[in-house]
N, C-alpha and C positions, 0 to 999 in steps of 0.2 A: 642376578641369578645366572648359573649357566645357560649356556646354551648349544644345546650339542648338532656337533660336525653333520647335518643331512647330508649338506653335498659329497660327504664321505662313508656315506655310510646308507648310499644305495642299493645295495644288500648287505647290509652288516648282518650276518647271520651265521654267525659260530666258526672260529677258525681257534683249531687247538693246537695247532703250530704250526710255525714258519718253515715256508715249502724248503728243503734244502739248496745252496747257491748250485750246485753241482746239478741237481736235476737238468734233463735233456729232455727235448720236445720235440718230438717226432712228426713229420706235416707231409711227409709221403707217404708212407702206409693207407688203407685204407679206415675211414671212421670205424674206433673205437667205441662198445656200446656208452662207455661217460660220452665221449664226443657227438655222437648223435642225439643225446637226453639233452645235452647244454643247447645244440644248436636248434632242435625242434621245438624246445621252450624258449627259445628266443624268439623265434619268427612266430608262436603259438603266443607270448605276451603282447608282441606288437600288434599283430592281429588283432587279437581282446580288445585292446585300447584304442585300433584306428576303428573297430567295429561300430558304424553310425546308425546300423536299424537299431543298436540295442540304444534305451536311454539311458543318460548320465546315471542314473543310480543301478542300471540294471548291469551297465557295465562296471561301474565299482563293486558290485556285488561279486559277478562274474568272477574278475582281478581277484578280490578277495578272497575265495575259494581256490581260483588257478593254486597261487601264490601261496598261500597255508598248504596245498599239497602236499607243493617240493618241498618242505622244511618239515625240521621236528622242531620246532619255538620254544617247544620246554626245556630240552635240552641246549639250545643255544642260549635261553636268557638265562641259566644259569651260570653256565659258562661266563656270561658277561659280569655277573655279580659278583666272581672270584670269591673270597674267601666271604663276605658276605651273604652269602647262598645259607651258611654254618650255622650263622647266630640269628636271622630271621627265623620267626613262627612259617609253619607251613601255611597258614593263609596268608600274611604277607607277601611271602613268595610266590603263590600261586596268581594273587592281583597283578603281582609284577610282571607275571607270565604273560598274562592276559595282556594288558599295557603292552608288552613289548610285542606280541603279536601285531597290533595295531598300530603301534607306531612304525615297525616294520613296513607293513601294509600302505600305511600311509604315505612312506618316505620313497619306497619302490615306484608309487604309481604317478606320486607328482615330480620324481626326476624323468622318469619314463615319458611322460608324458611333455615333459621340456624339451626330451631328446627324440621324440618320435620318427623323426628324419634321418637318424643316425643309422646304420649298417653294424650291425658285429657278424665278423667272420669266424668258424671256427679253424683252428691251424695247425693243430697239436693236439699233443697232454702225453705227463708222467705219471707213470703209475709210483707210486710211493710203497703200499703195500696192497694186497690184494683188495682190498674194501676200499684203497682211500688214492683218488687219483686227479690230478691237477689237470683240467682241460685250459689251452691256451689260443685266445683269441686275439682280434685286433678291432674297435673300433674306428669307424671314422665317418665324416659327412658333416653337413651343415649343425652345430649347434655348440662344436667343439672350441675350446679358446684358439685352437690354428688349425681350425679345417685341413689345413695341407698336408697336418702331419696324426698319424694313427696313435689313438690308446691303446695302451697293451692292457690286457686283461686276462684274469687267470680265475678258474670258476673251480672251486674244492669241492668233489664227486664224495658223498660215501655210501653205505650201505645201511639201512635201518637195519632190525630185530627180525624183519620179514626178507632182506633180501633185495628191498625195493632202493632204487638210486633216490638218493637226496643232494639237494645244494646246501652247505654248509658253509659257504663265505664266499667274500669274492677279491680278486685282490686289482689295484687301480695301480699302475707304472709302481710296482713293487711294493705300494702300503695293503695290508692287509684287515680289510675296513673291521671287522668283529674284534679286534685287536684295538682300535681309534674307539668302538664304541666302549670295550673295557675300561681302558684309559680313562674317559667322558664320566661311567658312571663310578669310576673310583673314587675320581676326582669330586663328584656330586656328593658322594657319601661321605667322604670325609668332611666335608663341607657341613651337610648335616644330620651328624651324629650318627654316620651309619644307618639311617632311618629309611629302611626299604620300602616303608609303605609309602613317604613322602616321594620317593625318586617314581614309584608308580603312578603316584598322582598327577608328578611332572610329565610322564611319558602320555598319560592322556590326553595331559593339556596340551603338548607336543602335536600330538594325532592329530586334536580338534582344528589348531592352527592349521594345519598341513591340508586337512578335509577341505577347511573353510574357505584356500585360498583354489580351490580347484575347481 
């Protein structure tokens, strides 16, 4: 059975297209309001996680909540189903929701929590167009395959229905993980028979994994 890409898909969370090559990142300017929402929910997740008055489930709950914030999950896990979104029943679909909510959740908190010693600086971002803007950071610190040398990371800003900033994907030295986890579940469904309630049932058991090992 498959087995999809975690370590790629640390925020796999909705990317509707690929940033342009051409885009420019600006890193003398002063913060950008996307550039301050990426960098205070970075230091606002670590935080969460290294927080030791709360207890292990109080802090997964926390995470939980943080994390569901920033995203719209409906929108992104359909996104992930591609054309498969078409021919599921709306409750099918909505399990799936649900599921990918979770396994989201799940995948964010146990890399995070691998990489807790790690630094992301923010350095940049391109605005694409008015709602949709590429904030550009750089990883680095102990947990990394060569310490020595920074991950580029790239966090896609947009704008809800209300106005409010959301993170909508994140991209790791140029892959763009919501795109890997596409890929993942296309590849799942064609495998069997398109059957979106079964890939939901997998994304659970996904989660449970992911919960279990934390």
């Amino acid at each position: 059975m498959l087995r999809f890409r975690s370590s790629r898909a640390a925020i796999a969370l909705a990317a509707f297209c690929l940033v342009p090559a051409h885009a420019a990142f600006a890193d003398t300017a002063p913060q950008s309001a996307a550039e301050s929402f990426v960098q205070e929910n970075i230091d606002h997740a670590y935080a969460l996680l290294g927080n030791r008055s709360l207890s292990p489930a109080q802090r997964k709950a926390s995470f939980r909540t943080f994390l569901l914030s920033l995203t719209d999950t409906d929108r992104v896990g359909r996104f992930t189903l591609g054309q498969y979104a078409n021919s599921a029943s709306p409750a099918a679909v909505a399990d799936f929701e649900s599921a990918f909510a979770e396994y989201g959740v799940a995948v964010y908190e146990s890399r995070l929590s691998e990489f807790k010693n790690l630094k992301i600086h923010v350095t940049g971002s391109a605005i694409l167009k008015e709602d949709d803007t590429v904030v550009a950071a750089f990883a680095s610190g102990p947990g990394l395959p060569n310490p020595a040398t920074p991950v580029r990371l790239g966090f896609r800003i947009r704008k809800d229905s209300n106005g409010r900033l959301i993170l909508t994907d994140m991209e790791v030295e140029g892959i763009w993980l919501a795109l890997w986890e596409r890929a993942d579940f296309t590849s799942f469904l064609q495998q069997h028979g398109g059957d979106v309630a079964e890939l939901a049932r997998h994304l659970h058991s996904q989660a449970d994994q992911l919960n279990g090992q934390q």
